[in-house]
Backbone bond lengths (Angstrom), bond angles and torsions (degrees), N, CA, C in turn:
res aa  C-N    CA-C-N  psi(-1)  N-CA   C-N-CA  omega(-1)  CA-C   N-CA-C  phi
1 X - - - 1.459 - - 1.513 108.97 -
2 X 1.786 101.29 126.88 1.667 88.00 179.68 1.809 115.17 -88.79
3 X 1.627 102.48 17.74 1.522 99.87 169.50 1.621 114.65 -122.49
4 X 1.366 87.32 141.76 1.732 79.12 169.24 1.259 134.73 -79.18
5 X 1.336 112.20 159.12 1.872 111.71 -175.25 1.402 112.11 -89.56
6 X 1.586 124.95 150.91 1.056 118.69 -149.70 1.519 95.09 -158.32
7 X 1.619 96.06 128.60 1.876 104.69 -155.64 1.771 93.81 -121.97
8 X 1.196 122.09 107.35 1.635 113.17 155.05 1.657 115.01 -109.90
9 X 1.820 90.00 132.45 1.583 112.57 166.09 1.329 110.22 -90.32
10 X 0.897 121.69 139.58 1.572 137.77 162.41 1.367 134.90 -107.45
11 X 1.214 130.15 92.71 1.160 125.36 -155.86 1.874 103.96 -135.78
12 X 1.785 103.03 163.09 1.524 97.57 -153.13 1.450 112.60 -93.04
13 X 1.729 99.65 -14.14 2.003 109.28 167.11 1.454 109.98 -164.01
14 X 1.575 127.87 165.05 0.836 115.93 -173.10 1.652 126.82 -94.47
15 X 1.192 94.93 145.08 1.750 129.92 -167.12 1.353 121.55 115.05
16 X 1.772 110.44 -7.04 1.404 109.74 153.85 1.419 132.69 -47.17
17 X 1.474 115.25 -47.93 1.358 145.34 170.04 1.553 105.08 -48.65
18 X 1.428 131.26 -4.17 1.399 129.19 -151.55 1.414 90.99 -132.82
19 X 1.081 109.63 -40.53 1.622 116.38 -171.14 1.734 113.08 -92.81
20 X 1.402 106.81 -25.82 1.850 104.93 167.82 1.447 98.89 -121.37
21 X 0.972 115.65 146.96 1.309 152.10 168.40 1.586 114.01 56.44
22 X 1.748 121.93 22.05 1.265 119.18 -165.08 1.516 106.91 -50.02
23 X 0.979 112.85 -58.22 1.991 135.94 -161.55 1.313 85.13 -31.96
24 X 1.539 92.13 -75.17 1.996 106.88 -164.03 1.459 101.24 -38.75
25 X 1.058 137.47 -91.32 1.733 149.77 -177.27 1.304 87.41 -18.26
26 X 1.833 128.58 -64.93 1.466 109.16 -151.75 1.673 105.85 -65.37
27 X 1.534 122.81 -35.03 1.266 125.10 -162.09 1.502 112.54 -75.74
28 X 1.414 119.72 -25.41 1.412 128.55 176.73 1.629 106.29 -68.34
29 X 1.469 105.72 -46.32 1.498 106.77 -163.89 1.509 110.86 -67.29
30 X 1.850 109.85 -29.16 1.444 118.52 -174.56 1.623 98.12 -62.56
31 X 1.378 113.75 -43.48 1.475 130.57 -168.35 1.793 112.08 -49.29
32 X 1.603 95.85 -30.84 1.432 112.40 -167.50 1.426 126.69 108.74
33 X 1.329 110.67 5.85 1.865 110.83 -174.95 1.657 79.92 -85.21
34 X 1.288 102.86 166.26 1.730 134.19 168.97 1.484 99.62 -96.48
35 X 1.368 94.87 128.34 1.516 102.29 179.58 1.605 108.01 -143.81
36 X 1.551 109.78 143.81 1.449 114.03 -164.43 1.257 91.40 -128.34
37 X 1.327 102.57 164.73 2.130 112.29 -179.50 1.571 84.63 -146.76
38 X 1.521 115.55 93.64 1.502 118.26 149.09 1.909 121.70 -78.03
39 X 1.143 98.14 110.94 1.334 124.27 -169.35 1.767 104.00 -74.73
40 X 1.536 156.87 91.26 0.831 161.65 155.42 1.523 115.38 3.96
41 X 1.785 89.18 -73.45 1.553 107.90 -157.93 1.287 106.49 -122.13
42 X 1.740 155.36 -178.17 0.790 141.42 -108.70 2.054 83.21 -158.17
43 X 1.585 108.83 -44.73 1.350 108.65 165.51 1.184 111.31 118.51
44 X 1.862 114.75 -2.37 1.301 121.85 -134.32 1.634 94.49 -79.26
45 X 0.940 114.77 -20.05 1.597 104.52 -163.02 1.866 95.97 -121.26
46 X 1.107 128.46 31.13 0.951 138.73 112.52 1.681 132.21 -13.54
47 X 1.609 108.93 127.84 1.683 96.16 177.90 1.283 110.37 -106.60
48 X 1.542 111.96 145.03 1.922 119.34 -175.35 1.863 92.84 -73.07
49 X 1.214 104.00 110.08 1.708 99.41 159.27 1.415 117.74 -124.41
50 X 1.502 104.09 41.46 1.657 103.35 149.73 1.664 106.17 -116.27
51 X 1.353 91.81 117.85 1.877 86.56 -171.95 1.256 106.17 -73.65
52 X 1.586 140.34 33.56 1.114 123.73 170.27 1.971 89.57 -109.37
53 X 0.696 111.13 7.42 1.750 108.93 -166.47 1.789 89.68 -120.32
54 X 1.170 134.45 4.15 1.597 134.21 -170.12 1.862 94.99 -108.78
55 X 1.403 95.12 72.17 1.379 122.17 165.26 1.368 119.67 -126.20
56 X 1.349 111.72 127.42 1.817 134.16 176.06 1.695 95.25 -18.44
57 X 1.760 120.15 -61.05 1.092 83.99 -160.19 1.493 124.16 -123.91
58 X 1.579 112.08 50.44 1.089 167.29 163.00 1.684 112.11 -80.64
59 X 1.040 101.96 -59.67 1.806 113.13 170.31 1.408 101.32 -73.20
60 X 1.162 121.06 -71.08 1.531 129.16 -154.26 1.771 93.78 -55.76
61 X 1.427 142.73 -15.62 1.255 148.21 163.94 1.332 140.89 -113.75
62 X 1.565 96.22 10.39 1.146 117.55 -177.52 1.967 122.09 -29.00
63 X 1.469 100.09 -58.93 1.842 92.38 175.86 1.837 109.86 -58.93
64 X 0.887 146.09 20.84 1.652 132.10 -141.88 1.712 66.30 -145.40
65 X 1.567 136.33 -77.82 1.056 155.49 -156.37 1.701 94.98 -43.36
66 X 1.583 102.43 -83.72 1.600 94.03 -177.64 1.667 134.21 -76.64
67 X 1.514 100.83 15.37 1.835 100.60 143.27 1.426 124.33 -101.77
68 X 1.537 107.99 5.46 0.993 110.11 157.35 1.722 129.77 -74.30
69 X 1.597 99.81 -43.86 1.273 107.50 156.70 1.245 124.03 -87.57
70 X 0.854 121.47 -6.16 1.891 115.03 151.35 1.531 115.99 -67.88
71 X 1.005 122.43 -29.80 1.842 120.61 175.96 1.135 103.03 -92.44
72 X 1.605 136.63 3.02 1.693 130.78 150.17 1.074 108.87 -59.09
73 X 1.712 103.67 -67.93 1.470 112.43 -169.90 1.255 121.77 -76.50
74 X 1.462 131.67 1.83 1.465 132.89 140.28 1.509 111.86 -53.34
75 X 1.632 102.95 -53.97 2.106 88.23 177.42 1.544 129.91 -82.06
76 X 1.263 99.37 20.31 1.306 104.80 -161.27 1.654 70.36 -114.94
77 X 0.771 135.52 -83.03 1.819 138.44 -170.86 1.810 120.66 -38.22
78 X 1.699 95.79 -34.75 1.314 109.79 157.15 1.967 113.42 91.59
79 X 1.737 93.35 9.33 1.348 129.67 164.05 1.089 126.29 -72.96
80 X 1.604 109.58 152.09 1.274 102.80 161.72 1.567 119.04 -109.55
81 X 1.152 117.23 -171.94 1.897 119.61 -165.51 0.981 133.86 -158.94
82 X 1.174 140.62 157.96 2.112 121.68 -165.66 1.914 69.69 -165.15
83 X 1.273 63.19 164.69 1.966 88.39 176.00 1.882 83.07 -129.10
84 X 1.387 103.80 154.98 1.594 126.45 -168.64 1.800 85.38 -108.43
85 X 0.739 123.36 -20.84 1.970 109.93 -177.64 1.235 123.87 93.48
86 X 1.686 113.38 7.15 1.459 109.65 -168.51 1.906 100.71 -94.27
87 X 1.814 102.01 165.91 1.469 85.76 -173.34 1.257 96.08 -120.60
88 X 1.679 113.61 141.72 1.329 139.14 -165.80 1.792 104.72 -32.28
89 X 1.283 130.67 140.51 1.351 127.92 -171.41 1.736 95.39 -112.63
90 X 1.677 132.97 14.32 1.288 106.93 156.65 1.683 87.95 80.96
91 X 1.677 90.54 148.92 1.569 103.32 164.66 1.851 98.03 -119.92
92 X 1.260 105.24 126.29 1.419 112.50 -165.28 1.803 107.83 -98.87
93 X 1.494 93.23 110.54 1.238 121.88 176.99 1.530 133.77 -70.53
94 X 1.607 126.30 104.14 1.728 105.34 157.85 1.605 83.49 126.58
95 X 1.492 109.66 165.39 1.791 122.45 -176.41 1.526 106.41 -117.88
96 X 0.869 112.18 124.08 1.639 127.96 -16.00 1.870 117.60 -71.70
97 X 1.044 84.45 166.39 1.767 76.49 174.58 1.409 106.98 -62.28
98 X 1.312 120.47 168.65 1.881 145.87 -169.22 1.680 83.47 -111.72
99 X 1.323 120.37 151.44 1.341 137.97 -145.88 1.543 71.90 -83.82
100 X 1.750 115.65 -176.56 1.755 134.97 144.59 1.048 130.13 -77.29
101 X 1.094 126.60 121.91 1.842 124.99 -172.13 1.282 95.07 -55.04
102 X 1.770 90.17 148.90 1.309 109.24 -160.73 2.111 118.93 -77.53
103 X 1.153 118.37 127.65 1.191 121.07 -175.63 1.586 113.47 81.98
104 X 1.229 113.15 21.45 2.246 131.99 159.59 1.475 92.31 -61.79
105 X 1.161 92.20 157.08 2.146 112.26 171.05 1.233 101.21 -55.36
106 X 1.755 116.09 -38.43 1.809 101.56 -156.92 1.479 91.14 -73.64
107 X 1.224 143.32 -41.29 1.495 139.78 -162.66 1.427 123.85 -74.43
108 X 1.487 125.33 -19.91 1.715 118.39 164.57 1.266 90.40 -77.29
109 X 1.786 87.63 175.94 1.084 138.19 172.87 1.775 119.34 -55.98
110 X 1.089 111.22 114.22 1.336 104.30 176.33 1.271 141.99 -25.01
111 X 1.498 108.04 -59.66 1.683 127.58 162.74 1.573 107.75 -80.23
112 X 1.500 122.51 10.48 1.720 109.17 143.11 1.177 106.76 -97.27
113 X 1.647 129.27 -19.83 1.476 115.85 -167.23 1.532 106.10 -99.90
114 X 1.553 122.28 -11.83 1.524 120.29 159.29 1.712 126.68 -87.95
115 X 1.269 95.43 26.46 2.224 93.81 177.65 1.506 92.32 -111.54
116 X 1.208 129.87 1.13 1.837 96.88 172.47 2.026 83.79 -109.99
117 X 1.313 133.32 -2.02 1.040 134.38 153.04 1.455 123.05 -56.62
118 X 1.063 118.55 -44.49 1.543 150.62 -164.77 1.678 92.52 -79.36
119 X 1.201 132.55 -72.20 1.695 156.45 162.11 1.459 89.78 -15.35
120 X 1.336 117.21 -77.87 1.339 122.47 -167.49 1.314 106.55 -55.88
121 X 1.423 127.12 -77.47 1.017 117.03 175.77 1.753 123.78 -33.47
122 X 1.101 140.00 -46.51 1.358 140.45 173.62 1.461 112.27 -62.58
123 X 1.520 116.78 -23.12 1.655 108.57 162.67 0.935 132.78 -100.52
124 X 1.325 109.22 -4.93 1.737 129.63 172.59 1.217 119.89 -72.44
125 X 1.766 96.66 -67.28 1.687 115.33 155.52 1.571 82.58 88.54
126 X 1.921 124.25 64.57 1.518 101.26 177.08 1.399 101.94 -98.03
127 X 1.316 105.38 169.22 1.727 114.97 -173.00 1.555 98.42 -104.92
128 X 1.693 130.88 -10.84 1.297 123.19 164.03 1.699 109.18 -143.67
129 X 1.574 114.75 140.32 1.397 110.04 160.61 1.233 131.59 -136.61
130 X 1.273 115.44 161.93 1.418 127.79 -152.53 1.265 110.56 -102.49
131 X 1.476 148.12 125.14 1.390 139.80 154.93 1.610 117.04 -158.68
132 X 1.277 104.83 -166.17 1.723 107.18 -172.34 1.765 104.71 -92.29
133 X 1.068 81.34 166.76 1.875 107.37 176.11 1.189 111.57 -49.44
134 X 1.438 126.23 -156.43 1.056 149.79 176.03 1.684 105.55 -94.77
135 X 1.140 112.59 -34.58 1.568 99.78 174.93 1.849 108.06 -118.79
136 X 1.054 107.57 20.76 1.696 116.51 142.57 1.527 95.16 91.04
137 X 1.437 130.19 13.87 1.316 123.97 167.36 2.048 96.12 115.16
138 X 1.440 88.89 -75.10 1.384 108.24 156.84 1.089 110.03 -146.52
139 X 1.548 114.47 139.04 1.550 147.23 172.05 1.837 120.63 5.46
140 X 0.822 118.87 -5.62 1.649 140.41 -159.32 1.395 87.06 -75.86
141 X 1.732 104.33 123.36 1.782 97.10 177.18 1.680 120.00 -86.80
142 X 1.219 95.55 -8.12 1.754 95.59 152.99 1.601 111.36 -56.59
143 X 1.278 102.96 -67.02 1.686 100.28 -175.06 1.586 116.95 -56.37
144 X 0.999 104.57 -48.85 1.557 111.92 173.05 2.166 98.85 -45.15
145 X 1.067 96.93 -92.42 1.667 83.93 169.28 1.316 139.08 -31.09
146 X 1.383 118.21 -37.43 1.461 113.29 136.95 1.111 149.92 -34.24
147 X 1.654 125.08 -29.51 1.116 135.65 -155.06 1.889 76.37 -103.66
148 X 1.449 125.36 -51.00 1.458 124.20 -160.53 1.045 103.29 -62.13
149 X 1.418 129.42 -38.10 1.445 132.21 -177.14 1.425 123.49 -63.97
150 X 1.491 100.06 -47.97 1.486 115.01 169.25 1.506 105.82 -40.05
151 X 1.344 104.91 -81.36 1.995 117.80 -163.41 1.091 84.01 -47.27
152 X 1.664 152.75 -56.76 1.478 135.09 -135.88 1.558 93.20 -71.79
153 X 1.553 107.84 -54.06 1.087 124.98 -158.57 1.870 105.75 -54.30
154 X 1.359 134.52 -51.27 0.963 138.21 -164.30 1.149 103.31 -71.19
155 X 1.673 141.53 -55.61 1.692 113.04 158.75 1.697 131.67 -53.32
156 X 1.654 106.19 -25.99 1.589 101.71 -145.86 1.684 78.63 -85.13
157 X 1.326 150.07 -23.32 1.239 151.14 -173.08 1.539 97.90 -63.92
158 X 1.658 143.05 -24.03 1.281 127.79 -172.56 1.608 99.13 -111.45
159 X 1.358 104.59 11.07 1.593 79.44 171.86 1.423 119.72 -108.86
160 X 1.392 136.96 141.38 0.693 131.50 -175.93 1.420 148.02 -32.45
161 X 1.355 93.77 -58.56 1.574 132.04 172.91 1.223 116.71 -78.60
162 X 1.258 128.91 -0.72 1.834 142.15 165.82 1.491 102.75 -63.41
163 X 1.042 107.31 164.85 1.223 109.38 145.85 1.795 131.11 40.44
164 X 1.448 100.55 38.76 1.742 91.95 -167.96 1.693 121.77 -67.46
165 X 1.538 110.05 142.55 1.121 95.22 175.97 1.805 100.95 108.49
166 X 1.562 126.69 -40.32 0.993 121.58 170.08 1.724 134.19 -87.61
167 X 1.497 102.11 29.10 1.338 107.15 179.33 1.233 128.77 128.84
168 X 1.354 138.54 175.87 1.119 115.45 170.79 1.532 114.06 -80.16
169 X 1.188 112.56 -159.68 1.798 108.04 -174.75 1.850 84.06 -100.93
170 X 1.505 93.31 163.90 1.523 113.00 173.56 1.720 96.63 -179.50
171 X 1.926 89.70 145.18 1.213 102.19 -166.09 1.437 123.27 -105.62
172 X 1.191 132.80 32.68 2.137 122.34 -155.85 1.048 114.13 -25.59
173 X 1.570 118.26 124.24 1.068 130.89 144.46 1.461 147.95 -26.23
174 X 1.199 120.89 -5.81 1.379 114.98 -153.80 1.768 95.34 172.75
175 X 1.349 117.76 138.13 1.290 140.51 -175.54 1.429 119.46 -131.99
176 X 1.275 126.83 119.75 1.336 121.93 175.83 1.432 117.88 -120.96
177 X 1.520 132.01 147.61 1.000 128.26 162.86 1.939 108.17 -83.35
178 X 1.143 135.66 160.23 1.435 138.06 160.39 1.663 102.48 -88.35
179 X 1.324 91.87 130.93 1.669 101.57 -176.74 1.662 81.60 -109.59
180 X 1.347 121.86 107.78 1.324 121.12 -179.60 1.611 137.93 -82.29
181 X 1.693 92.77 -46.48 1.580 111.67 171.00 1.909 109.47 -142.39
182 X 1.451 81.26 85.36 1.713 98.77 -177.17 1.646 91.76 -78.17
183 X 1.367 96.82 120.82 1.561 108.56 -171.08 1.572 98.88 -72.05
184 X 1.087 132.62 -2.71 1.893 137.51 150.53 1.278 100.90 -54.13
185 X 1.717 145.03 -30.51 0.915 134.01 -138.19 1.523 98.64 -110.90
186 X 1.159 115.09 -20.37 1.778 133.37 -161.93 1.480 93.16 -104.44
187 X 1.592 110.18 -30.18 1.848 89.79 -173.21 1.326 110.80 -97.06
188 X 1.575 105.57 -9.67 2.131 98.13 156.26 1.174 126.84 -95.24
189 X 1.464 120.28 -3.97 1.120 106.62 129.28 1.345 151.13 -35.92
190 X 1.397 93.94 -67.51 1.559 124.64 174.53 1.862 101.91 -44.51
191 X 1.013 115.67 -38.58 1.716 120.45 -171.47 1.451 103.66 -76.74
192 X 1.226 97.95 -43.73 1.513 94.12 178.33 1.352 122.60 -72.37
193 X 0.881 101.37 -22.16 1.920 109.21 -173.13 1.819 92.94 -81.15
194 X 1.326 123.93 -41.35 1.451 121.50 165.19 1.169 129.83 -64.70
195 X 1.459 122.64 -24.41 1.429 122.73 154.01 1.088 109.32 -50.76
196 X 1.631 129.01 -60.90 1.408 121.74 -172.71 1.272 134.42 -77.96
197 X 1.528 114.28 43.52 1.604 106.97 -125.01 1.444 129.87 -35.08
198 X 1.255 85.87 84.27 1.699 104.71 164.97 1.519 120.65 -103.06
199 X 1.779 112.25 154.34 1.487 105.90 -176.33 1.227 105.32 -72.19
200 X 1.468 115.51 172.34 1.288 133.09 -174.95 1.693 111.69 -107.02
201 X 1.072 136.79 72.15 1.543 131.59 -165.36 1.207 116.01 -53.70
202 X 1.428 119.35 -35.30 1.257 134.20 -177.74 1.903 115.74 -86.66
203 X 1.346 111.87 34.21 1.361 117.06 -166.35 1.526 102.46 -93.77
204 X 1.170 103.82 -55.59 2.059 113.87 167.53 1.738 99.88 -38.17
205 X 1.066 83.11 -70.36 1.818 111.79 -162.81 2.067 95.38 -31.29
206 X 1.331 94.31 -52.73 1.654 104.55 -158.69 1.833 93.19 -76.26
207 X 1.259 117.97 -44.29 1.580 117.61 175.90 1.665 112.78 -43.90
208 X 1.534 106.54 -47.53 1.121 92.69 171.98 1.695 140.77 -74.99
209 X 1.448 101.65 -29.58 1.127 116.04 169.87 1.176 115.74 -49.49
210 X 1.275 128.95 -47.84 1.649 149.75 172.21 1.797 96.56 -48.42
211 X 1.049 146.06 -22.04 1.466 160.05 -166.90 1.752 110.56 -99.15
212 X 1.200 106.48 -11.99 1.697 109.24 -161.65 1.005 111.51 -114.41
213 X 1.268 127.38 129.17 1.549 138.62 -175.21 1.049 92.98 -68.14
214 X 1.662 120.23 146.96 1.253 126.64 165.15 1.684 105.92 164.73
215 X 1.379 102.82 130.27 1.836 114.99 -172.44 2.127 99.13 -55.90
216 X 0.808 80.43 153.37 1.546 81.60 -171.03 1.786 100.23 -120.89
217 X 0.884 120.20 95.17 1.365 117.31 173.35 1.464 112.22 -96.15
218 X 2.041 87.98 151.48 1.293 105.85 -176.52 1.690 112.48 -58.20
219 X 1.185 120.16 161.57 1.668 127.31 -173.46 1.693 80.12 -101.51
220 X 1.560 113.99 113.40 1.246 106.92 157.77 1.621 116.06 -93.92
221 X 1.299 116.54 -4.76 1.691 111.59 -153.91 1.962 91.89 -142.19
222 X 1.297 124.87 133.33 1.128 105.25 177.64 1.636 104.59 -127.59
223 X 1.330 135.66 132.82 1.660 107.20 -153.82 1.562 71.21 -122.69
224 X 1.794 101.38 144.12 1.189 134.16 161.32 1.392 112.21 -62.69
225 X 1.537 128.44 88.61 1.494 110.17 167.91 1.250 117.52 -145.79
226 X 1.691 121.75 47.04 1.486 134.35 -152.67 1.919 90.49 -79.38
227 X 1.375 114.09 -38.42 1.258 88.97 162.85 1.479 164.17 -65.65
228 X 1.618 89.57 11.37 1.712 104.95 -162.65 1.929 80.54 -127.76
229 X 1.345 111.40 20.58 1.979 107.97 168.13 1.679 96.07 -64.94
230 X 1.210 111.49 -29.65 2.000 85.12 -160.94 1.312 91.60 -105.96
231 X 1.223 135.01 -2.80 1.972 119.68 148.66 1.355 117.27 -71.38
232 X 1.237 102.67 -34.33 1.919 99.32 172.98 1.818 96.20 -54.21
233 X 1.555 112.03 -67.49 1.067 108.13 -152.85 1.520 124.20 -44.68
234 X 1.904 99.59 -43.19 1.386 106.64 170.99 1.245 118.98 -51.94
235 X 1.414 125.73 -51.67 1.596 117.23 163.48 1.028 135.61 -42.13
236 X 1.364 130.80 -28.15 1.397 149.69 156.49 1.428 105.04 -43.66
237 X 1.714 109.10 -68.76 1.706 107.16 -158.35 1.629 89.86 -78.94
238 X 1.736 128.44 0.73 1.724 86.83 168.77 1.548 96.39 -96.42
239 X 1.276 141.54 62.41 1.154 142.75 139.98 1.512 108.10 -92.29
240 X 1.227 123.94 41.59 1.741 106.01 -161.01 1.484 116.89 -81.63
241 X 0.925 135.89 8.34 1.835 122.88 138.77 1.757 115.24 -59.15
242 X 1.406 106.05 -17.92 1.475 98.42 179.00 1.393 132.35 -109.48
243 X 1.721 101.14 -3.97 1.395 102.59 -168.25 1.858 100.05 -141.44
244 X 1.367 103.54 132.44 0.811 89.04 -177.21 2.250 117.04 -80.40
245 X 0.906 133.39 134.88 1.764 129.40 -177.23 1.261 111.79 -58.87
246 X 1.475 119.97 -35.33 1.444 142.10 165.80 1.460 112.05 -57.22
247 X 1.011 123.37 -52.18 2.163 125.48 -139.53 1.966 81.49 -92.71
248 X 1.318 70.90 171.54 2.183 104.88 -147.23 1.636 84.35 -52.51
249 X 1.478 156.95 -9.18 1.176 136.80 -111.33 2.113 89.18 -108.98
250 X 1.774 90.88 -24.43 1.323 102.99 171.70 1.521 135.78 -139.04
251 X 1.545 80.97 45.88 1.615 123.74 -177.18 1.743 105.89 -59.36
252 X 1.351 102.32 -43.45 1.346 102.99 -166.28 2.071 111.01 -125.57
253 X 1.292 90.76 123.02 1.578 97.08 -163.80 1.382 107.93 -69.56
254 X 1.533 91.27 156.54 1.506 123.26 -150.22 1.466 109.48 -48.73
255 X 1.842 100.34 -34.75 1.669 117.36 179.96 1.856 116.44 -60.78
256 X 1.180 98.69 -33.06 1.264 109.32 166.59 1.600 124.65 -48.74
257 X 1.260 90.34 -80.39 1.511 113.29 167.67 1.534 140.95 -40.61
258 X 1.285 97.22 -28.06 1.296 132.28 174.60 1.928 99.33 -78.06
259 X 1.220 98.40 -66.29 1.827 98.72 -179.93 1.663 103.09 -61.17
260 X 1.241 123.37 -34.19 1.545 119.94 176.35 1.640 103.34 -61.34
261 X 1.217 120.45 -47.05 1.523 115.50 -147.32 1.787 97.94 -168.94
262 X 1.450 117.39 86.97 1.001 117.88 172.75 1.348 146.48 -91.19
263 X 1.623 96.68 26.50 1.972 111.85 -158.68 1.955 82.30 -133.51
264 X 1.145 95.12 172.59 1.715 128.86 145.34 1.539 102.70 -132.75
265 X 2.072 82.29 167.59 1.818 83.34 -130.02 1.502 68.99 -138.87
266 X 1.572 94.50 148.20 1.059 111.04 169.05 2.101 124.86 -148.56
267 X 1.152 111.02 161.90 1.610 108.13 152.94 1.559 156.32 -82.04
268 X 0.557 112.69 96.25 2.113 99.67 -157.60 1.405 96.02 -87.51
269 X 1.512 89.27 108.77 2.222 114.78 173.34 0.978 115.93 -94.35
270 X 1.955 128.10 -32.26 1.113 100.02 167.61 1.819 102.15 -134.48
271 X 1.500 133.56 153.01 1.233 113.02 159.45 1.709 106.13 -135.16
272 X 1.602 131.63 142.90 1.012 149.89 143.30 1.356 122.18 -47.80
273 X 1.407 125.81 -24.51 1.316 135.47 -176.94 1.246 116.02 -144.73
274 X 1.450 111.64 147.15 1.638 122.98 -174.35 1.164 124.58 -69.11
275 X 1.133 117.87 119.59 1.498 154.45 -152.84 1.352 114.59 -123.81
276 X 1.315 135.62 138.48 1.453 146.20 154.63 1.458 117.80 -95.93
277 X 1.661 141.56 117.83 1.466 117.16 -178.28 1.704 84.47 -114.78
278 X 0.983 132.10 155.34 1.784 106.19 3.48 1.639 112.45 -63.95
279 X 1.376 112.39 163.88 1.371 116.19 177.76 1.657 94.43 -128.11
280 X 1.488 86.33 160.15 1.593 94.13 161.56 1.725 112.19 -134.30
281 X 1.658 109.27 39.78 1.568 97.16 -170.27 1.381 83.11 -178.47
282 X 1.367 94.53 127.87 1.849 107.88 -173.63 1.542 99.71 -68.66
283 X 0.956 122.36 -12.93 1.958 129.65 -159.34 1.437 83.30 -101.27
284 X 1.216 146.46 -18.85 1.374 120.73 -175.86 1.410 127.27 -61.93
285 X 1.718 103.17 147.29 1.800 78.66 -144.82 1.157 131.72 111.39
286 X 1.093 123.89 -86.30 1.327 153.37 161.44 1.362 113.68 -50.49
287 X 1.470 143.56 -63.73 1.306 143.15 154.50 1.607 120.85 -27.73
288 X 1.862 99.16 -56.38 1.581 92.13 166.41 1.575 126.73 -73.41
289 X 1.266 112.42 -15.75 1.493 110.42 -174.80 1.902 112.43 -66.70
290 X 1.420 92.63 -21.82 1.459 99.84 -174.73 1.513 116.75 -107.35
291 X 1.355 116.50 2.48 1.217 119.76 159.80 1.656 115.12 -73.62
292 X 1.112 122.50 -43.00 1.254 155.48 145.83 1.571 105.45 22.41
């Protein structure tokens, strides 16, 4: 192919990008597709839950801090990244909830919070993109706004008359939701860690999950990328206001995990081109359309 392939994630702050779909992004980009991670929100109001990073002046700089660790875990992933400019909308606490500070991503207007979405996309020009559901992975009205921005964004970017001023028009092919923690994925784990009798760290973790509303979509696409688990991971721990390096999340090595569950998983919501699912390659489709 004399063009290159071209993958955008969308995600609502940074270290999201680290925690869904890292592997995939790192293994495509090694492969040679161009891949971007447009970051929503900025993170600022975000909480530090590695108590070794819950220092005065760590807080007191918090937005400066996690684009700092967002441009780790861009070189560590081997991506590239833009932040969209919106400011973190807070996870809103207590019954009833307390309104959203005023002028956050979750509170405009959709078609104001999808034109620097729209921008990107028209200079990127990706042929597939990545984002959350309808209820944002989990409930988080950043993510939730993410997901609205996304869908708007992936038609209103090819029409002409959208958006003037932000580019030419361009159309992506192909839309995915991230199927993140397919509770299939935690209970072969879980078997395996009982074959060996080993503990299960993730046993709380999975009880609760089992407790949480949330649409459960089918895994249409499952991408092979168990070898790029310990670049995800490193990208993860350079989020360190958010993760702790210690806590159960990398309790159990990568080799493991890999024999439990060796893909990330995803949904395909929308495609422009003919496709077979199951898939095992977000480009399917897409590869032949451009041989063409």
């Amino acid at each position: 192919m004399s063009e290159r392939l071209r993958l955008m994630a969308v995600h609502a702050h940074p270290d999201d990008e680290s925690s869904k779909g890292a592997a995939t992004m790192a293994r495509y980009a090694r492969e040679g597709a161009d891949v971007l991670v447009v970051t929503m929100t900025g993170g600022e109001r975000g909480d530090i839950l590695n108590p070794a990073m819950e220092r005065p002046e760590v807080r007191e700089n918090i937005a400066e801090v996690r684009r700092e660790e967002m441009n780790r875990a861009r070189e560590i992933l081997g991506v590239e990244q833009e932040f969209a400019g919106f400011v973190d909308s807070g996870l809103p606490e207590g019954d009833p909830l307390p309104p959203l500070p005023e002028g956050c991503f979750a509170t405009l207007p959709v078609e104001e919070a999808a034109e620097p979405l729209v921008a990107a996309i028209r200079r990127f020009r990706p042929h597939v993109i990545l984002t959350y559901d309808e209820n944002g992975g989990y409930p988080h009205p950043d993510h939730i706004m993410t997901h609205q921005v996304s869908m708007h964004a992936f038609d209103a970017a090819a029409e002409p008359d959208a958006y003037p001023g932000s580019g030419d028009p361009w159309q992506p092919l192909k839309l995915y939701y991230f199927v993140s923690f397919p509770p299939e994925r935690f209970e072969a784990l879980a078997r395996i860690l009982a074959d060996r009798g080993l503990d299960n760290p993730f046993a709380e973790w999975m009880e609760r999950l089992k407790d949480r509303e949330r649409p459960r979509w089918d895994i249409t696409t499952r991408v092979p990328c168990s070898e790029y688990f310990d670049t995800a991971h490193e990208a993860l721990k350079a989020h360190a206001t958010q993760i702790d390096p210690d806590g159960f999340w990398f309790a159990v090595p990568n080799e493991v995990v890999a024999e439990a569950w060796p893909t990330e998983d995803y949904h395909l919501v929308r495609s422009l081109v003919d496709t077979e699912v199951p898939e095992k390659d977000l480009f399917a489709g897409v590869r032949e359309s451009m041989r063409v």
